[in-house]
MARTIGU-59384 format. One record per residue (C-alpha): x, y, z. Coordinates in Angstrom, 3 decimals. Each point is the difference from the previous one (the first is absolute). Last residue first. Example, Ala and Ser with C-alpha at 12.3 -4.5 7.8 and 13.67 -1.06 7.14 Angstrom:
13.670 | -1.060 | 7.140
-1.370 | -3.440 | 0.660
***
This chain:
-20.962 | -7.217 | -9.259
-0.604 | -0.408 | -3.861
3.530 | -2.449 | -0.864
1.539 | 0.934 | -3.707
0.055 | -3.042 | -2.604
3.288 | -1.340 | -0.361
3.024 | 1.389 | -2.173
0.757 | 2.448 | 2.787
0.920 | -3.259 | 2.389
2.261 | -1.521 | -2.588
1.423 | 4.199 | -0.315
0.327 | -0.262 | 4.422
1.423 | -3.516 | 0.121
2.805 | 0.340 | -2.741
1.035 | 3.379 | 0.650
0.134 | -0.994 | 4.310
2.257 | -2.397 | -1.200
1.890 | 1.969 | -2.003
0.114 | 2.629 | 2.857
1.533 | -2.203 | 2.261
2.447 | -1.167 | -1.794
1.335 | 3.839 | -1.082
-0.614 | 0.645 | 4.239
3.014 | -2.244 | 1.071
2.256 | 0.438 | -3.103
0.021 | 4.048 | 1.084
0.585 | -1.775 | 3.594
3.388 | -0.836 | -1.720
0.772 | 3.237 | 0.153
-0.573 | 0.381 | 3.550
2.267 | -2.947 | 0.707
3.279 | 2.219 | -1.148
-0.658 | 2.453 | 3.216
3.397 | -0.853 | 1.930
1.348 | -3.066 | -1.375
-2.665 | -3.165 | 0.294
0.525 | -3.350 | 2.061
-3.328 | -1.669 | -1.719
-2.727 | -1.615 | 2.536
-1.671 | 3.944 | -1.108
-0.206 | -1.277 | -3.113
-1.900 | -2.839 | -0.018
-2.082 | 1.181 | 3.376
-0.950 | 2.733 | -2.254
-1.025 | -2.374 | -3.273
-2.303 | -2.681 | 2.831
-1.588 | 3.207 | 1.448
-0.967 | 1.598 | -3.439
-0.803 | -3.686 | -1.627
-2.724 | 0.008 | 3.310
-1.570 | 3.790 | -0.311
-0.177 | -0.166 | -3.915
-1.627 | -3.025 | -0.282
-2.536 | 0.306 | 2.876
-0.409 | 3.882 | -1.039
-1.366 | -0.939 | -3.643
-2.135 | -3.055 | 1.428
-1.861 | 3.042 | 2.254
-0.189 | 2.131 | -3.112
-1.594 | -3.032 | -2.080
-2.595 | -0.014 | 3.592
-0.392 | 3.694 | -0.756
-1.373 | -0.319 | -3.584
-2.424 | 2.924 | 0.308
1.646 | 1.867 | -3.049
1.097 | 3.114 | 2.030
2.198 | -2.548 | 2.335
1.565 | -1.888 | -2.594
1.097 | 3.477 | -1.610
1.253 | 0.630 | 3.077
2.251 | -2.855 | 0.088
1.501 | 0.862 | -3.042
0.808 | 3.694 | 1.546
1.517 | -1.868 | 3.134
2.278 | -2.007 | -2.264
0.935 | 2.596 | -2.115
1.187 | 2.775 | 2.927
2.000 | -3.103 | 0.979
1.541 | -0.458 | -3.314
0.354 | 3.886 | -0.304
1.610 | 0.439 | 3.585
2.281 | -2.648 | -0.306
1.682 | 0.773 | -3.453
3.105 | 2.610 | 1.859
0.449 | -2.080 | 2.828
3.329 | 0.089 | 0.447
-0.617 | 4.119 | -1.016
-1.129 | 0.071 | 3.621
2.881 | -1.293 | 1.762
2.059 | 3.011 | -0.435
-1.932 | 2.109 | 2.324
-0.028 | -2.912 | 2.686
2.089 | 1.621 | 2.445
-0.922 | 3.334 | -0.888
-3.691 | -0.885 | 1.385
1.835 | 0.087 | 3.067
1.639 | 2.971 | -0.285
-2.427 | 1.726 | -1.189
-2.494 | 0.509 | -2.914
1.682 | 2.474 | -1.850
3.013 | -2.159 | 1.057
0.705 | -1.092 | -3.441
0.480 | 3.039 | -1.802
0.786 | -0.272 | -3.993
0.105 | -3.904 | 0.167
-3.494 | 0.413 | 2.055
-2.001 | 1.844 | -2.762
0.966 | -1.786 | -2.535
-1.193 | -3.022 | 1.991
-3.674 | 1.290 | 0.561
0.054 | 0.999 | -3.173
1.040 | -3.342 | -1.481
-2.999 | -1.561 | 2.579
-2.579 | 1.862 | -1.675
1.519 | -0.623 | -3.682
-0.548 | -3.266 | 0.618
-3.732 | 0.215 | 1.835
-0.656 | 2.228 | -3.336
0.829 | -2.103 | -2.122
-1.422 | -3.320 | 1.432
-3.329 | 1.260 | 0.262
0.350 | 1.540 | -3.014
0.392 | -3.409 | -1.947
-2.338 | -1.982 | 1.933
-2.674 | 2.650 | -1.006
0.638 | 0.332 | -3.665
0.460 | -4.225 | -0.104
-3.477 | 0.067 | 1.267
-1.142 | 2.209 | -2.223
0.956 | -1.673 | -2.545
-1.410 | -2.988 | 0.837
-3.403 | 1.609 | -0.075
-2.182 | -2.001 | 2.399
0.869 | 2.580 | 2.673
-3.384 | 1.957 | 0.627
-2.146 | -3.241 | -0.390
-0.639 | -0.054 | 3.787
-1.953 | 3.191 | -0.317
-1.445 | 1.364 | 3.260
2.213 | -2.107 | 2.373
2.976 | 0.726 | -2.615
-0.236 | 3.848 | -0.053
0.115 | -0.352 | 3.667
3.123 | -2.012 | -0.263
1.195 | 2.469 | -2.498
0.304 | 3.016 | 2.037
1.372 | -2.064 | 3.128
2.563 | -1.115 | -2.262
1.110 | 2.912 | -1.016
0.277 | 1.588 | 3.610
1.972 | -2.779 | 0.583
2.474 | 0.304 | -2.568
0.404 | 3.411 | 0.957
0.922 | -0.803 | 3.622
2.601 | -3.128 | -0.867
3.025 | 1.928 | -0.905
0.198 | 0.996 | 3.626
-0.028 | -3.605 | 1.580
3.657 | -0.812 | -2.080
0.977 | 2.606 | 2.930
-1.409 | -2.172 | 2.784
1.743 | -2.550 | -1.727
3.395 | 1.484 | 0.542
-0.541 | 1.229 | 3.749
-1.600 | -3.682 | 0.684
2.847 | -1.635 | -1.456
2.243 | 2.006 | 1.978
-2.192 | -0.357 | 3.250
0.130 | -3.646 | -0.729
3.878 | -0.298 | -0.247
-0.154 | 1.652 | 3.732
-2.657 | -2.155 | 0.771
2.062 | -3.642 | -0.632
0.385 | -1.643 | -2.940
-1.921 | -3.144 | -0.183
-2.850 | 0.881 | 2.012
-0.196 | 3.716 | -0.830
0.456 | -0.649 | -3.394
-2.398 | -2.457 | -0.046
-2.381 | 2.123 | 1.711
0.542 | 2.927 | -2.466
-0.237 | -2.775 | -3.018
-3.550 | -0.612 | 1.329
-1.365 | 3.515 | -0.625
-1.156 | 0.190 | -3.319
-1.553 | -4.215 | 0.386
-1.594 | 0.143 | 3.316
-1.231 | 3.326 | -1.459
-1.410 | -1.590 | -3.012
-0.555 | -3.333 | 1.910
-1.971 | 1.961 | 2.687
-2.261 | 2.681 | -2.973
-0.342 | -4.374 | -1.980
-1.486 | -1.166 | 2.969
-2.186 | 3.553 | 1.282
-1.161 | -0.126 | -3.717
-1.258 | -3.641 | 0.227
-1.566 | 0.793 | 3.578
-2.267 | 2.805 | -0.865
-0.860 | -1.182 | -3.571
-1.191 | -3.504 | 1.665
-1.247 | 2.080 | 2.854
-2.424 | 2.274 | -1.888
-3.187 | -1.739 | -0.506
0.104 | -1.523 | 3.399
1.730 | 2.630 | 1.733
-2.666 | 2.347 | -1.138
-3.242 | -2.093 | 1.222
0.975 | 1.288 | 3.717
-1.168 | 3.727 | -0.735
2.539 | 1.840 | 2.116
-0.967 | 4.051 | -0.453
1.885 | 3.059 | 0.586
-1.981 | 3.138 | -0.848
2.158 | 1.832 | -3.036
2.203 | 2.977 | 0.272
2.275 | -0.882 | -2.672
3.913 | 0.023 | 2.041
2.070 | 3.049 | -0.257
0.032 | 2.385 | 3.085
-1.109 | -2.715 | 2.822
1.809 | -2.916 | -1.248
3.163 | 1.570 | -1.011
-0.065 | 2.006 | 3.457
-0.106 | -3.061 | 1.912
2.579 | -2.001 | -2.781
2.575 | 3.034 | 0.698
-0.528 | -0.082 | 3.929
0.908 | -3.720 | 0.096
2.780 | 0.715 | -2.517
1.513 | 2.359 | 2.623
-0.530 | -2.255 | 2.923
1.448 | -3.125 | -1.648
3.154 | 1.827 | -1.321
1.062 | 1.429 | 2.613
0.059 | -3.225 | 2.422
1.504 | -2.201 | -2.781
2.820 | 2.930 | -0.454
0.874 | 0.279 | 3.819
0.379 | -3.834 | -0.152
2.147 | 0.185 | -3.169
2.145 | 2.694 | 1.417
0.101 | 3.923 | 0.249
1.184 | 1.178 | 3.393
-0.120 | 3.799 | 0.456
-3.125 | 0.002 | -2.418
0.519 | 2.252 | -3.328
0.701 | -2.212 | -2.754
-2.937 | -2.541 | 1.662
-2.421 | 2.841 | -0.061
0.995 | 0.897 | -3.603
-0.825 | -3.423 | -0.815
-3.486 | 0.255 | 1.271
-0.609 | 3.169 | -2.003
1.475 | -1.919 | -2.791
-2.930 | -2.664 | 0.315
-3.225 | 2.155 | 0.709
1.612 | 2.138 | -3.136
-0.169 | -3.528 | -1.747
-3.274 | -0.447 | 0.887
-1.158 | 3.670 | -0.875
1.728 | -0.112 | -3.625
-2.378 | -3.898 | -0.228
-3.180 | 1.715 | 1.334
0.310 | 3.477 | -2.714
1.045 | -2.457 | -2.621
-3.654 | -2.141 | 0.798
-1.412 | 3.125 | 0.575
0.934 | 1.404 | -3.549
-0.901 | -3.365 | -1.219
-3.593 | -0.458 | 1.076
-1.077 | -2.554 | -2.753
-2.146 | -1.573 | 2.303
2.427 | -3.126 | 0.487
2.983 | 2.179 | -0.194
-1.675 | 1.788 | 3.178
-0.959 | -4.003 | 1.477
3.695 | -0.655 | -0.574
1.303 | 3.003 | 1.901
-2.117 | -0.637 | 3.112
0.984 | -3.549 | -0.325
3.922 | 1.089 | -0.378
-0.689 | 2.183 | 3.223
-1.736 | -2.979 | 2.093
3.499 | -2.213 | -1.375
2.444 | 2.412 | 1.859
-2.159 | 0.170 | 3.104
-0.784 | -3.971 | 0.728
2.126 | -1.993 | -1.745
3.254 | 2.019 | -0.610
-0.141 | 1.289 | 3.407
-0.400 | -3.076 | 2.096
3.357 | -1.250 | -2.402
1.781 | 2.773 | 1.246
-1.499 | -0.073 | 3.686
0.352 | -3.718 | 0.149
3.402 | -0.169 | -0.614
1.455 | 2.857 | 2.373
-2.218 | -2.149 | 2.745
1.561 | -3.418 | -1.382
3.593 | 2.086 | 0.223
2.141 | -1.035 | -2.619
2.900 | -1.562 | -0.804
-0.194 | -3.021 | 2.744
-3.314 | -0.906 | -1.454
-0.207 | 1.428 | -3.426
-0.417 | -3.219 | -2.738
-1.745 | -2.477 | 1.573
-1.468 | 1.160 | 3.112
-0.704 | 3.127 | -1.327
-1.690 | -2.020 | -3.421
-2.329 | -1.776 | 2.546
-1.124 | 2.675 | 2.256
-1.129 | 1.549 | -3.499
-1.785 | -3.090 | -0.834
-2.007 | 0.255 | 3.049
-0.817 | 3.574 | -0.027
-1.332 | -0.371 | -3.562
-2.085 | -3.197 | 1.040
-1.525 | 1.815 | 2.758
-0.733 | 3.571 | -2.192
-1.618 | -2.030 | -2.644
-3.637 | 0.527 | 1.552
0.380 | 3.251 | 0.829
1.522 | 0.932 | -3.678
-3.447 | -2.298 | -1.569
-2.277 | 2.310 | 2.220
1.498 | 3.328 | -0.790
-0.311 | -1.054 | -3.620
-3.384 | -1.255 | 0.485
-1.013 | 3.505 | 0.759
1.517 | 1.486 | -2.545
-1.308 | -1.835 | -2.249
-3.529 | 1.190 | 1.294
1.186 | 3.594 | -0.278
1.097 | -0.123 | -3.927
-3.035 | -1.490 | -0.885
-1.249 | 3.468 | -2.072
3.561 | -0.108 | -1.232
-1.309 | -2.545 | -2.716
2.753 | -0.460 | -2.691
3.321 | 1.382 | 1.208
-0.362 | 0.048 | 3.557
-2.078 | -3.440 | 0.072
3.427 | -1.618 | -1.653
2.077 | 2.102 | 2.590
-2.071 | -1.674 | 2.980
0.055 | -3.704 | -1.613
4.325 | 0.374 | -0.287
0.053 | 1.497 | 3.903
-1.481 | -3.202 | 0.801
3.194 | -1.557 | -0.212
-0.525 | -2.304 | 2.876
-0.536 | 2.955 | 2.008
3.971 | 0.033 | 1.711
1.946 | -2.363 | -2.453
1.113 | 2.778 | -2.428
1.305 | 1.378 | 3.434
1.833 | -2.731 | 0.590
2.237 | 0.507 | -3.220
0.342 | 3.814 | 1.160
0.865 | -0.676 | 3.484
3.017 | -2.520 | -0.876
1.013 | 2.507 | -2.422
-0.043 | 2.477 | 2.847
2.202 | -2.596 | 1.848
2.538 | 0.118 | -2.538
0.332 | 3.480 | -0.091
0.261 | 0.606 | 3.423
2.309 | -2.839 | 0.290
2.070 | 1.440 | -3.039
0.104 | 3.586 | 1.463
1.684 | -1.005 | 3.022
2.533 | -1.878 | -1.428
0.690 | 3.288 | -2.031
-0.469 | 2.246 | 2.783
-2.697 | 1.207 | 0.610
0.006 | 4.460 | -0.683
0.936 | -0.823 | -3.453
-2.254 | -1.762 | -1.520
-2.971 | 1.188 | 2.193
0.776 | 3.382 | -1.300
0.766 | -0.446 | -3.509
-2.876 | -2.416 | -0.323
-2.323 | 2.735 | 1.257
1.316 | 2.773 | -2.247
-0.196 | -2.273 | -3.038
-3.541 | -1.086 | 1.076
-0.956 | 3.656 | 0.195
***
């Protein structure tokens, strides 16, 4: 369903187009780690171990998202100005990045609290009807008389509106909502460390689109974001791993003290993530428009990147093993490090006059110092004691 969605959005825009969509939805997804202070990360904690308390977090998760709403509005006014007035239409803006906050994140929530309860076959059955939510949208746009940006933004908010309604209503625990004040106090330090390190992790993933779109322009953005968007595809049964073994970890933080093991883990990660993205190129060499035209255009770009997806995949694993061991402010370090050498490294080589695609195999340099430092933080980290949250 994803495939089918990105194949439709990717090639009804056009490629300049497509980059300021998809650089304003990564502007909505960072913010939206911001909207509730991160107390999403207290909610799936209660989820997993006491799901009897599962309506009062919910209740100061509504309040903490109502609360950060002004501050999220006000930074989003603020990246426009900066980086999409004059390329993009504040209203087209605000409904993409509206969307990604409000409806978009409600149906991850509903999805986390189901992974939380050990709920999987809902949780797949929420995440195949989000997507579905998202390609029917797409196939909308294909089929409107005028399809552009603005006609997208409009689309897409009212269909993902509808999607998070019906998520709600069919899938969430039916629980009495409760706001019992003394939870923020107990909870906000977790809350607010995880809501840090979820913005610097995004801020971090998604940066190099805004760079790209800064320093090159949104048609070489809507290539980058066609390739990367791809790399994204390798990632889904990593994560599905990880959320396996960060409950394990919340319930036995000594799972991992076997080196071995760890060295097991890192070493399939990057495997299959590899072979993931080898496919994904074998696959284009023998057609490369099976995805388009416009996805054509960067068909031959992917194998540029061919150790990306597994250093990246690595990264975010490592950080989940932070995560599952309670040390969240270590995790919150982690993203600092990564998010700010990240920006200096793709300003380094973006500044560089490159021919054709050659700089996206030097981003393969990019992520390989990134991971070693997020290898040296996370296994220091593992060494310590684990955090009881």
């Amino acid at each position: 369903m994803q495939l089918f969605y990105f194949y439709l959005v990717a090639n009804t825009l056009t490629i300049a187009e497509f980059g300021l969509f998809a650089t304003a939805s990564s502007v909505g997804i960072v913010l939206s780690r911001l909207a509730g202070f991160g107390f999403v990360s207290p909610l799936y904690r209660v989820a997993t171990v006491k799901p009897h308390l599962i309506g009062a977090y919910t209740g100061g998760y509504i309040a903490a998202l109502l609360l950060s709403l002004p501050l999220v509005a006000a930074i989003g006014l603020g990246v426009h100005g900066a980086l999409f007035a004059g390329a993009m239409p504040l209203a087209a803006f605000a409904m993409i990045v509206g969307t990604e906050v409000l409806f978009w994140r409600t149906l991850e929530v509903v999805i986390i609290v189901n992974k939380g309860l050990e709920r999987f076959g809902r949780a797949s059955i929420v995440i195949v009807f989000g997507f579905s939510a998202k390609a029917a949208a797409a196939l909308a746009l294909a089929l409107s008389p005028a399809p552009d940006l603005m006609v997208w933004a409009q689309i897409y908010i009212v269909t993902q509106a509808l999607m998070a309604l019906v998520a709600v209503a069919v899938f969430y625990p039916r629980l009495r909502l409760r706001l019992p004040l003394r939870l923020f106090g107990r909870r906000i330090r977790d809350a607010l460390s995880v809501s840090g390190a979820e913005i610097l992790f995004y801020l971090q993933n998604e940066l190099d689109k805004l760079i790209v779109l800064a320093l090159g322009g949104p048609a070489l953005a809507g290539l980058y974001a066609i390739v990367m968007r791809l790399v994204d595809l390798t990632a889904m049964p990593v994560r599905t791993f990880s959320t396996l073994l960060t409950q394990r970890l919340m319930r036995r933080p000594q799972l991992l003290e076997s080196v071995p093991m760890r060295a097991l883990f890192e070493a399939g990660i990057f495997l299959l993530s590899t072979l993931g993205l080898l496919a994904i190129a074998a696959v284009f060499a023998v057609k490369p428009d099976i995805l388009g035209d416009n996805v054509a255009q960067a068909a031959p770009l992917v194998i540029a990147v061919l150790f990306v997806p597994a250093l990246r995949n690595l990264i975010e694993y490592q950080a989940e093993l932070l995560y599952g061991r309670g040390q969240t402010v270590t995790r919150l370090v982690l993203y600092a490090l990564v998010g700010t050498l990240k920006a200096a490294l793709m300003v380094l080589l973006l500044s560089h006059d490159w021919a054709g695609g050659q700089w996206l195999v030097w981003l393969n340099g990019v992520f390989a110092a990134l991971y070693a430092v997020s290898f040296a933080v996370t296994y220091r980290a593992l060494a310590q004691p684990a955090i009881r949250v």
